[in-house]
C-alpha positions, 0 to 999 in steps of 0.5 A: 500500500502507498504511504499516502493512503496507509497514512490516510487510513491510520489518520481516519481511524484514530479520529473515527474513534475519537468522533465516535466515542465523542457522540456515544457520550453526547448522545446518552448527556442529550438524552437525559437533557431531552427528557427533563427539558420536555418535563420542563416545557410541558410543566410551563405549558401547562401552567401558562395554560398555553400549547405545548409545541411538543406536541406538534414537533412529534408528528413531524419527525422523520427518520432522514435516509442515509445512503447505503454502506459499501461492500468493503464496510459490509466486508468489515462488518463480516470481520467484526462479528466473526470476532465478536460472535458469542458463539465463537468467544464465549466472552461477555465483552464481545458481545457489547462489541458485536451489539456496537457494531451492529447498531453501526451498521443500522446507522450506517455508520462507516465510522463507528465500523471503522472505530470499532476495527480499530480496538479489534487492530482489524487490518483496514488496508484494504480499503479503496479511496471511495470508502474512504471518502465514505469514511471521511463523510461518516466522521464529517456528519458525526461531527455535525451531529455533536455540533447540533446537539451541542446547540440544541434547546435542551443542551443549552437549558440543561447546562444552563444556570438555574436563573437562565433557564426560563428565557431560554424555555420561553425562546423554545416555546416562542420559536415552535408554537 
């Protein structure tokens, strides 16, 4: 394999898992700020005797489609269980791996794949530049998504001093309704 690309690949997978590791955390901080916002809004809805916007907000979400992985990732998915099967370790740890990468693969989710062949040391050469490409957007939307949830609503509200967080459940309210 070229320098470059082996370079490139070695790059990719260290920053994989620090984005991944990143939004695993983000994600389970953002789920507990969600459920107390929402307890939040509806108790200051309910209060005001005004609409409660979540409601609203809830009959519009969609799931957004996410373009399908490609062969070598499957490929790499394939590596990954075979690994990590239970039925082939007998280990307890394998088994929240195999489960990480399976959610991955739902998620379409060439980075997390790629972290999780990282702390397997699955060799990753033979990757092409298009999965590459992939890999290198998969990170590029991860870092999005921490970027979005760090500027949420319930981010802010949760991590926001008790005194700052009516205005800001009131700038919630005022944006949705």
């Amino acid at each position: 394999m070229d320098p470059y690309k082996s370079s490139l690949i070695r790059r990719l997978k260290f920053k994989s898992k620090e984005v991944f590791s990143e939004l695993k955390d983000v994600k389970d901080l953002y789920n507990d700020a969600v459920g107390d916002f929402c307890v939040a809004v509806d108790f200051y809805c309910s209060t005001m005797e005004i609409d409660n916007p979540l409601e609203s907000i809830a009959k519009n979400i969609k799931e957004e489609e996410k373009e399908e992985l490609n062969n070598n990732f499957k490929k790499l998915f394939r590596k990954i269980s075979v690994l990590t099967h239970p039925d082939k370790t007998k280990n307890e740890d394998s088994r929240d791996i195999l489960e990480g990468a399976v959610e991955a693969k739902k998620a379409k989710d060439a980075g997390g794949l790629t972290s999780i062949a990282h702390d397997l040391k699955i060799d990753l050469s033979s990757l092409d530049y298009d999965s590459i490409d992939s890999l290198e957007e998969s990170i590029k939307n991860s870092e999005q998504e921490i970027f979005n949830i760090h500027n949420s609503y319930p981010w802010a509200w949760y991590y926001a001093p008790e005194n700052k967080k009516d205005p800001i459940l009131i700038s919630f309210i005022q944006n949705y309704v």
